[in-house]
DRENPAMAR-539248 format. One record per residue (C-alpha): residue number from 0; x, y, z. Coordinates in nm, 4 decimals, padded with zeros to 6 digits. Layout:
REM residues N
<lotor nr="NUM" east="X" north="Y" up="Z"/>
...
This chain:
REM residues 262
<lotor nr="0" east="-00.2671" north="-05.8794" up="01.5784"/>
<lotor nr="1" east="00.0304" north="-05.6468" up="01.4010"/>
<lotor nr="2" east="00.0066" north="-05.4705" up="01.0869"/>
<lotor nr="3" east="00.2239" north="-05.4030" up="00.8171"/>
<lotor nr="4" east="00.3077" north="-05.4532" up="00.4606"/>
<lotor nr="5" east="00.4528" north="-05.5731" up="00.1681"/>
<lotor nr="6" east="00.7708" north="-05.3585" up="00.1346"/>
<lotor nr="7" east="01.0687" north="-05.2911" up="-00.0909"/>
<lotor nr="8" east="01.2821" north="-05.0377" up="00.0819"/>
<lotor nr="9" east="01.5088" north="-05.2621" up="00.2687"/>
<lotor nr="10" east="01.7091" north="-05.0273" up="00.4354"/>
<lotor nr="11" east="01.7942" north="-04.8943" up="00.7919"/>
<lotor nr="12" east="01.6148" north="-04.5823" up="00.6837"/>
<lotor nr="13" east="01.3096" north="-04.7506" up="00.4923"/>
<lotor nr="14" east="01.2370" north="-04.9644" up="00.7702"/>
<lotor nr="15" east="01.2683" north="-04.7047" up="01.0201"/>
<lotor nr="16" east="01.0325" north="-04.4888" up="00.8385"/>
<lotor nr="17" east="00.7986" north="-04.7329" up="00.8376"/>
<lotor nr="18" east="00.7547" north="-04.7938" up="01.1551"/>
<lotor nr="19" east="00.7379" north="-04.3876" up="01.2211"/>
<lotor nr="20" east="00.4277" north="-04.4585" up="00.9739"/>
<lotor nr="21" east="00.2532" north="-04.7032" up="01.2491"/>
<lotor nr="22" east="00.2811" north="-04.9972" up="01.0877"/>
<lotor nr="23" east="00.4594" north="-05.3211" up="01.2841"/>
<lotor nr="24" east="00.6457" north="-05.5853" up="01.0017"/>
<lotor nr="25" east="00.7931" north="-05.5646" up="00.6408"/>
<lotor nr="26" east="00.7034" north="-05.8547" up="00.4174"/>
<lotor nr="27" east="00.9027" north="-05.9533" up="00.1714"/>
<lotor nr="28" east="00.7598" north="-06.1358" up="-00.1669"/>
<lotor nr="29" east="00.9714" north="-06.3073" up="-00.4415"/>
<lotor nr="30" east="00.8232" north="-06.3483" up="-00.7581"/>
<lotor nr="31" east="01.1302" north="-06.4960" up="-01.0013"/>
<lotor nr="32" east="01.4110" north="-06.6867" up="-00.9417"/>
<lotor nr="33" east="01.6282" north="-06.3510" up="-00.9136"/>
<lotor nr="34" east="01.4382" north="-06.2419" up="-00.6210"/>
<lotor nr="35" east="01.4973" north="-06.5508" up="-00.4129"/>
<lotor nr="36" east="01.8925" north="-06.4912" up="-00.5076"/>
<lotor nr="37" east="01.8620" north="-06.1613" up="-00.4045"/>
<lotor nr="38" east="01.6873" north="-06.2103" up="-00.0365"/>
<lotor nr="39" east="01.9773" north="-06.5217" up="-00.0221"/>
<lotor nr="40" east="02.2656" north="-06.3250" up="-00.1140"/>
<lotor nr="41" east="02.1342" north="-06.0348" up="00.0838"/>
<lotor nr="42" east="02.0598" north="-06.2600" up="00.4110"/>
<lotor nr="43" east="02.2862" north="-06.0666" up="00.6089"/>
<lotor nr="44" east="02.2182" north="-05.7106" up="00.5161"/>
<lotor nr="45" east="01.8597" north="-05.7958" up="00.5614"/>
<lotor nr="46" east="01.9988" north="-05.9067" up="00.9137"/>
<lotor nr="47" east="02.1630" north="-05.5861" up="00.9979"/>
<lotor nr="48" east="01.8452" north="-05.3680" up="00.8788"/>
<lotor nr="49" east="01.6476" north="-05.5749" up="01.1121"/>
<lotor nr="50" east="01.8870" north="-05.4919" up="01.4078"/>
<lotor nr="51" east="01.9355" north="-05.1180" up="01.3506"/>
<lotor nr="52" east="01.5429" north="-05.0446" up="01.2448"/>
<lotor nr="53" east="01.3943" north="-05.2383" up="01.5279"/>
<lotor nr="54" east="01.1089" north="-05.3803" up="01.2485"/>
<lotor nr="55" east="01.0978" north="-05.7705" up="01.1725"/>
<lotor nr="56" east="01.0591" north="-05.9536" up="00.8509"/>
<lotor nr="57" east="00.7897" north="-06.1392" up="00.9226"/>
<lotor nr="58" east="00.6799" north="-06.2890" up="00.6584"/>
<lotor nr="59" east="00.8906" north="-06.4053" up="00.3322"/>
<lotor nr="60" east="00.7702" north="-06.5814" up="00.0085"/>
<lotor nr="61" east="00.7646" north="-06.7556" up="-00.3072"/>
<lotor nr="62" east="00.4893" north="-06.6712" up="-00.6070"/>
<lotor nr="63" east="00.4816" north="-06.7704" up="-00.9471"/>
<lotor nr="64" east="00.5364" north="-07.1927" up="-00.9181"/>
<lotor nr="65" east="00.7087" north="-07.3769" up="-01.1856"/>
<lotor nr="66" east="00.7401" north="-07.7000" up="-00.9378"/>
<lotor nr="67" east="00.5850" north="-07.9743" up="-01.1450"/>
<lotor nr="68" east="00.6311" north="-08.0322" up="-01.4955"/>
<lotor nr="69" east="00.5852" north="-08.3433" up="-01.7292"/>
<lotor nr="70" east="00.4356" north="-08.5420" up="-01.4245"/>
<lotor nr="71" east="00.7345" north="-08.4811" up="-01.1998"/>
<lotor nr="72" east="00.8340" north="-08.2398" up="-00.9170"/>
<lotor nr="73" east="01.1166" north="-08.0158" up="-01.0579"/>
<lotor nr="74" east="01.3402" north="-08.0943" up="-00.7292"/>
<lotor nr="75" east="01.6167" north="-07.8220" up="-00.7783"/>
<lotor nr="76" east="01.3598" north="-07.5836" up="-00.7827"/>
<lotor nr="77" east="01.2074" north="-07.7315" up="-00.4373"/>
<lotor nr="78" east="01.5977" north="-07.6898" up="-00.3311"/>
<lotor nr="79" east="01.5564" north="-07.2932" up="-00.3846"/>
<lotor nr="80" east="01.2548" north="-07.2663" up="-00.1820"/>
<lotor nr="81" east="01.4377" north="-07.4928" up="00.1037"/>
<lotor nr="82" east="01.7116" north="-07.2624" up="00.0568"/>
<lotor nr="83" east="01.4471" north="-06.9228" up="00.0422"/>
<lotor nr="84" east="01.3034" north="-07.1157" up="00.3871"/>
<lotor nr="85" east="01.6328" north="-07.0843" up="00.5419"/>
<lotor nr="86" east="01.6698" north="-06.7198" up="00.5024"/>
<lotor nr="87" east="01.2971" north="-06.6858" up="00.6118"/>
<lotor nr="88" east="01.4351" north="-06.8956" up="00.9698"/>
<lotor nr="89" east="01.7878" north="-06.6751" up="00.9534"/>
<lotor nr="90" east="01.5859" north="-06.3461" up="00.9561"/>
<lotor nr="91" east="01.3083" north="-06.5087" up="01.2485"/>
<lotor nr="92" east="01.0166" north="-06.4566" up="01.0263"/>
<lotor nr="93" east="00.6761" north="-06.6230" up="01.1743"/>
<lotor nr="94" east="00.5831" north="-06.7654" up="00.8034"/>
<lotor nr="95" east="00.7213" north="-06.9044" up="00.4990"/>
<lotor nr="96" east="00.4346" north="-06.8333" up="00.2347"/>
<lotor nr="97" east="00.4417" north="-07.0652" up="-00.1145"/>
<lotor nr="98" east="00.2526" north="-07.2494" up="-00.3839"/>
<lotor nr="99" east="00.2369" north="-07.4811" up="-00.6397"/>
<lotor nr="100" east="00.1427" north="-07.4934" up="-00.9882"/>
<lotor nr="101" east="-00.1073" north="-07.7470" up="-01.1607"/>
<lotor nr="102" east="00.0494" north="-07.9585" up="-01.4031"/>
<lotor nr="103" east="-00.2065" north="-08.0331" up="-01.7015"/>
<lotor nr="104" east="00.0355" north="-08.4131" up="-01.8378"/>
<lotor nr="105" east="-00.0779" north="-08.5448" up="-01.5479"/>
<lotor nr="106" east="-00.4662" north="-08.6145" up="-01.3321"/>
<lotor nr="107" east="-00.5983" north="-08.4457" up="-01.0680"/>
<lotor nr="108" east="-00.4548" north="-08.7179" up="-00.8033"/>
<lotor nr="109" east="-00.0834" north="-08.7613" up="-00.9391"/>
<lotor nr="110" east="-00.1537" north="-08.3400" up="-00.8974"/>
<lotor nr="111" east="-00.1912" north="-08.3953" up="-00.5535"/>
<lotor nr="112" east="00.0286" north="-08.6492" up="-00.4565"/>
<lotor nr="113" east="00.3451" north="-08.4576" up="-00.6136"/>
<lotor nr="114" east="00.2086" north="-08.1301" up="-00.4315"/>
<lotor nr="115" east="00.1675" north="-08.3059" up="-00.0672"/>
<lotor nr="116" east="00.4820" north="-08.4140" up="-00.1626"/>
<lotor nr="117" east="00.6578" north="-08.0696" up="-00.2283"/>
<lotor nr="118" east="00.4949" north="-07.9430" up="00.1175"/>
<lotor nr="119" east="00.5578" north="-08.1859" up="00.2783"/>
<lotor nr="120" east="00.9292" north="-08.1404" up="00.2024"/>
<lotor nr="121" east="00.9115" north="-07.7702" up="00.3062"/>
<lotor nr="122" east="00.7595" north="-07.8808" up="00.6539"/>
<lotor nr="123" east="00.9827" north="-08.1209" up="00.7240"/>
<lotor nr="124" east="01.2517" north="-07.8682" up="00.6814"/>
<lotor nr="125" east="01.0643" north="-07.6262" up="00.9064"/>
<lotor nr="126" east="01.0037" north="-07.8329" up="01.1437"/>
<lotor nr="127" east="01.1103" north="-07.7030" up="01.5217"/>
<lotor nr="128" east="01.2235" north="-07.3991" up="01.3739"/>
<lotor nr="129" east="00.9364" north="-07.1962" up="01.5025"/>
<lotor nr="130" east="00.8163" north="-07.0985" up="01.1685"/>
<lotor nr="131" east="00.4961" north="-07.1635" up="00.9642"/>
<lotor nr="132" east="00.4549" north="-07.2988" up="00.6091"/>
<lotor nr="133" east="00.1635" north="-07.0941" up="00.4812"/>
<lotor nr="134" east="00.0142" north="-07.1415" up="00.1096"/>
<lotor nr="135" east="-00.1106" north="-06.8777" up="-00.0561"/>
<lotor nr="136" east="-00.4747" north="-06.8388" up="-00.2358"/>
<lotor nr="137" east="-00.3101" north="-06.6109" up="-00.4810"/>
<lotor nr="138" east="-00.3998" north="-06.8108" up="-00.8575"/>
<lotor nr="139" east="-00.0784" north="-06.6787" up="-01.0129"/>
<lotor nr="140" east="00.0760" north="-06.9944" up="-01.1263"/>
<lotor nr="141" east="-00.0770" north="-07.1641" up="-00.8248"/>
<lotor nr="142" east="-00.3494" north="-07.3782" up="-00.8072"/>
<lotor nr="143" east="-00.4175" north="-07.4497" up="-00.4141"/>
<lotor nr="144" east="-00.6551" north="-07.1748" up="-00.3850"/>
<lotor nr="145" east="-00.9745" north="-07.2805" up="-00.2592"/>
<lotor nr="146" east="-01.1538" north="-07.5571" up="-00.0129"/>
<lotor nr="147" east="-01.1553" north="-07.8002" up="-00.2492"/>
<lotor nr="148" east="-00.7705" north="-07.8304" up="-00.2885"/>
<lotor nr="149" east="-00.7781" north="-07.7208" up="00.1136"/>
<lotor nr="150" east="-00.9533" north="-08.0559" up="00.2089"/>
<lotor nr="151" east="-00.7205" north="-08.2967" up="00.0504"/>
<lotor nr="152" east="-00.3708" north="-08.1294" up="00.0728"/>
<lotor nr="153" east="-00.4334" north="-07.9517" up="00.4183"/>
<lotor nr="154" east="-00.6517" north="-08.2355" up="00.5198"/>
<lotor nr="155" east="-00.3151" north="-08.4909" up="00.4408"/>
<lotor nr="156" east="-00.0303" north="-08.2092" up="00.5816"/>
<lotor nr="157" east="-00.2126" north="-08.1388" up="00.9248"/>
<lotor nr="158" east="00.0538" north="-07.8450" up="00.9783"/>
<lotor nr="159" east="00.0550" north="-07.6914" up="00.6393"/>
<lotor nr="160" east="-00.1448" north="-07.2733" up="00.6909"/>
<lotor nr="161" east="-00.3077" north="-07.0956" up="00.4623"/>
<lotor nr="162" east="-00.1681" north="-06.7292" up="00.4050"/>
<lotor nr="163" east="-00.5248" north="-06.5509" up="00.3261"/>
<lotor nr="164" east="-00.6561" north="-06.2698" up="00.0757"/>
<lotor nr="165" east="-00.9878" north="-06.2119" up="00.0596"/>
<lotor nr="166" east="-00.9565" north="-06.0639" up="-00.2951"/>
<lotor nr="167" east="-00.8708" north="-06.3295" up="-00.4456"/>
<lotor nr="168" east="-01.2108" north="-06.5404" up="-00.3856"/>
<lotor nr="169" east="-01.3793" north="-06.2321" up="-00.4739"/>
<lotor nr="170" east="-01.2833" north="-06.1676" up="-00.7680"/>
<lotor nr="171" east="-01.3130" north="-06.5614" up="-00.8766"/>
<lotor nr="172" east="-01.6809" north="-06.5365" up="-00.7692"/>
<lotor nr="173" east="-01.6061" north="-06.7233" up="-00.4637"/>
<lotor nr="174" east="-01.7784" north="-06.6391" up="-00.1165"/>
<lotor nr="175" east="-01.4627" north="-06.5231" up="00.0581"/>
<lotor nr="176" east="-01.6989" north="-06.4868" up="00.4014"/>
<lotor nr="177" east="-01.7455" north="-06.8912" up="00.3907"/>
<lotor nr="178" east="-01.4199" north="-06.9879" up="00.3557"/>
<lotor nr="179" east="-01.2706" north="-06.7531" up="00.5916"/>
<lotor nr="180" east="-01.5423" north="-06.8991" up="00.8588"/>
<lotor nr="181" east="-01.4487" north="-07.2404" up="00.7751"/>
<lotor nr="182" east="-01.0325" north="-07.2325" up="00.7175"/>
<lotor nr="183" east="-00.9605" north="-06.9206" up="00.9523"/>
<lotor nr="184" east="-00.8173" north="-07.2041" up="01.2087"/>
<lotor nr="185" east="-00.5610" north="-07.2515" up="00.9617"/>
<lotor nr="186" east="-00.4524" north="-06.9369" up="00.8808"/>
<lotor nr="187" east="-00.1035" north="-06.8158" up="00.9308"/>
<lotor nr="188" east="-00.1435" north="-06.4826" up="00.7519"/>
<lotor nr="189" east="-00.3706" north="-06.2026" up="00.6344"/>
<lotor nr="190" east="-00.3352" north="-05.9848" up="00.3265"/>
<lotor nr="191" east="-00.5254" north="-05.6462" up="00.3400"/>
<lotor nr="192" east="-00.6073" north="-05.5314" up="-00.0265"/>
<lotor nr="193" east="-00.9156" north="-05.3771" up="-00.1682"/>
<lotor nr="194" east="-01.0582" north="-05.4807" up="-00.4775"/>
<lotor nr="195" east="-01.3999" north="-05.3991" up="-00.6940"/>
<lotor nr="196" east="-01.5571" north="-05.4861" up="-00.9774"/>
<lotor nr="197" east="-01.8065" north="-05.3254" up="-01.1655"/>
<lotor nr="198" east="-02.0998" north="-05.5663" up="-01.2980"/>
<lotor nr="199" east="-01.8705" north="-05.8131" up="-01.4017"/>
<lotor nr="200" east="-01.5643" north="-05.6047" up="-01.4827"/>
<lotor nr="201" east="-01.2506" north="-05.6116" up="-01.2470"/>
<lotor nr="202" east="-01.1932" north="-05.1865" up="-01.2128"/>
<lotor nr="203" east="-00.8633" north="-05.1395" up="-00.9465"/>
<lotor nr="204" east="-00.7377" north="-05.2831" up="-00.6186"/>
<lotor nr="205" east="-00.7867" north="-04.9668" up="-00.4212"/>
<lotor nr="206" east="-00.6865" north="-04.9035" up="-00.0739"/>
<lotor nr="207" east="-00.8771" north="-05.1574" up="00.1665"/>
<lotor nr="208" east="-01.2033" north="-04.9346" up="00.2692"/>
<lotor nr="209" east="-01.2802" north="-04.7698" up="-00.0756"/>
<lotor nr="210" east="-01.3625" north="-05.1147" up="-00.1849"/>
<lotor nr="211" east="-01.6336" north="-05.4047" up="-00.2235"/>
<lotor nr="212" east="-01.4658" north="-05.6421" up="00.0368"/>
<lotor nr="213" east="-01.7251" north="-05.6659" up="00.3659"/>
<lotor nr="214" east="-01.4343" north="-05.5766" up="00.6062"/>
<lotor nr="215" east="-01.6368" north="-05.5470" up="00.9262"/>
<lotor nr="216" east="-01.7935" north="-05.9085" up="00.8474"/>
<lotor nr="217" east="-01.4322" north="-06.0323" up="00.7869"/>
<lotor nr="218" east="-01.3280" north="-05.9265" up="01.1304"/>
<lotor nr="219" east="-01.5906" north="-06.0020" up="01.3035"/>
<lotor nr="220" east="-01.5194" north="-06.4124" up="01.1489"/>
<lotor nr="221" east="-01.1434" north="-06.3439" up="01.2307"/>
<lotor nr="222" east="-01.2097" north="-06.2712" up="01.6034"/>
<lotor nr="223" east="-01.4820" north="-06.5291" up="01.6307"/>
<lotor nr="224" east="-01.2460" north="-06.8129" up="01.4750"/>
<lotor nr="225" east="-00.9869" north="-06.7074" up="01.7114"/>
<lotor nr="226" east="-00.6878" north="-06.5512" up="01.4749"/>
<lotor nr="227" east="-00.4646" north="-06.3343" up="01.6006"/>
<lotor nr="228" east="-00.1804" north="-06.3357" up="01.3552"/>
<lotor nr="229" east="-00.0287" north="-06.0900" up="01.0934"/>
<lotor nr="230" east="-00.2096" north="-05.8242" up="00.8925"/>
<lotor nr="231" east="00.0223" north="-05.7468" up="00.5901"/>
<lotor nr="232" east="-00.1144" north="-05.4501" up="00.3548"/>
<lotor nr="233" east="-00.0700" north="-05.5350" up="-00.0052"/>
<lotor nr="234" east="-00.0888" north="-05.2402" up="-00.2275"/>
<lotor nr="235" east="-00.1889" north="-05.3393" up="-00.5668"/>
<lotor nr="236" east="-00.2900" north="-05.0559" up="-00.7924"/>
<lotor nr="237" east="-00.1951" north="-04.9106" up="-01.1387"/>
<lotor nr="238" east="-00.4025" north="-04.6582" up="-00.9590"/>
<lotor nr="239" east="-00.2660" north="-04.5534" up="-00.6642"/>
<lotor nr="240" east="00.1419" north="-04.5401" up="-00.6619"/>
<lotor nr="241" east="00.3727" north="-04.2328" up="-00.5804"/>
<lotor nr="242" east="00.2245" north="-03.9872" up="-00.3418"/>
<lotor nr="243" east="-00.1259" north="-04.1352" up="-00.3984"/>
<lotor nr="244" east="-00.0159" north="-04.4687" up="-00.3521"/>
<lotor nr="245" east="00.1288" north="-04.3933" up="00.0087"/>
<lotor nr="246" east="-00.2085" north="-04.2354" up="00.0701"/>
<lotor nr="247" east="-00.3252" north="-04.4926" up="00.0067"/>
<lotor nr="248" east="-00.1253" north="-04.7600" up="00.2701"/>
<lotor nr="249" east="-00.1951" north="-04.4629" up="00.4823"/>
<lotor nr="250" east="-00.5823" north="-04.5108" up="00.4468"/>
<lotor nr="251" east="-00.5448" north="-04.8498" up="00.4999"/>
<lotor nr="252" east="-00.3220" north="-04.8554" up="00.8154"/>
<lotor nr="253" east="-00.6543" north="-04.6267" up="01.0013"/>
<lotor nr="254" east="-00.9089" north="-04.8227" up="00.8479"/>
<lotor nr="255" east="-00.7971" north="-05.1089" up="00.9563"/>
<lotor nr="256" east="-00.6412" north="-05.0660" up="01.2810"/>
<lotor nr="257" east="-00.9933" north="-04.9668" up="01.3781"/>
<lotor nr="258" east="-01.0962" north="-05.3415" up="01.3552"/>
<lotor nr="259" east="-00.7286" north="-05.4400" up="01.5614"/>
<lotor nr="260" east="-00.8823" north="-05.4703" up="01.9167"/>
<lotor nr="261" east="-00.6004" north="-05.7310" up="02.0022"/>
């Protein structure tokens, strides 16, 4: 396993410092358009920092789907992730993270038809390029979240992952234990972030360890289902930015890398 994080300092000296701070990877996450025409127009900067820090990009992705609207798949969008995927190959990351978004003109099937279709696109323009199409159980403008979505679209797309946060089904009531148990096979990647609620009130995302998430159980599933692929740190906190924020990734990086054994 290799930790690191979600990271926004993409220089020579960011990266470097990171990896003085013991963690193993950036991660890079694009949430608008803008962002994926940043990472594209920056593809060989990013290259260079890669080079001269010694640190990898390993993962790179796309939140907040618009792809279907008005019972269609909005292809030029699908051309910007293809064109996001390419970077994510240019820079060797190990996963391509991505979603789609439920589109209410249209039933539950056509739903699923035009979304096997849009992954399917992405992993036949992955494939042999030694990367992994991961989706993401994030619900922001996403829908493929949870087993029931998992057992049609992954169950149709035998290589489509599942990039992992155990967060999420927490906080939608879910039992994040089962599904890691039962769809840990298929993960591609890990996000570490904290979360708690209070009675039924979501409070803060605080670093992973000051939080409700069971992460010895989670482990202990992880290493019994055999995965031994990226930890990224996520820090997602009102809370805890500036000086308490890297505290907090701090926290996180010991916490956690006593459960690394591998």
């Amino acid at each position: 396993m290799k930790l690191g994080r979600i990271y926004f300092d993409h220089t020579v000296e960011g990266y470097r410092k990171l990896k003085e701070n013991g963690l193993d990877f950036v991660e890079i996450c694009c949430n608008y358009d803008k962002d994926i025409d940043f990472v594209v127009g920056e593809k060989e900067r990013f290259k260079s920092v890669i080079e001269e820090s010694g640190v990898e990009i390993a993962c790179l992705g796309k939140w907040n789907h618009e792809l279907l609207k008005e019972g269609k798949i909005d292809y030029e969008k699908l051309d910007s992730y293809k064109t996001l995927l390419d970077a994510a190959i240019y820079l060797g990351s190990r996963t391509f993270v991505c979603g789609c978004n439920y589109d209410n003109s249209i039933s539950l099937y056509k739903n699923y038809t035009n979304t096997i279709e849009v992954f399917g696109t992405l992993l036949d323009h992955a494939k042999g390029k030694n990367i992994k199409v991961a989706i993401q159980n994030c619900d922001w403008n996403n829908y493929v979240v949870s087993p029931r979505e998992w057992e049609v679209i992954l169950g149709e797309l035998p290589e489509l992952c599942i990039k992992y946060d155990a967060s999420h089904a927490y906080n939608r009531g879910d039992n994040y234990l089962d599904e890691i148990s039962d769809w840990a096979h298929r993960f591609a990647h890990v996000h570490i972030k904290g979360t708690t609620i209070a009675g039924k009130n979501p409070v803060d995302d605080p670093p992973a360890g000051m939080d409700d998430l069971k992460w010895g159980s989670i482990f202990s599933i992880l290493y019994a289902r055999g995965y031994d692929g990226d930890l990224s740190i996520e820090p997602h906190s009102p809370t805890w930015q500036g000086e308490l924020g890297d505290a907090g990734v701090a926290f996180t990086r010991d916490y956690i890398r006593k459960f690394m054994l591998r």
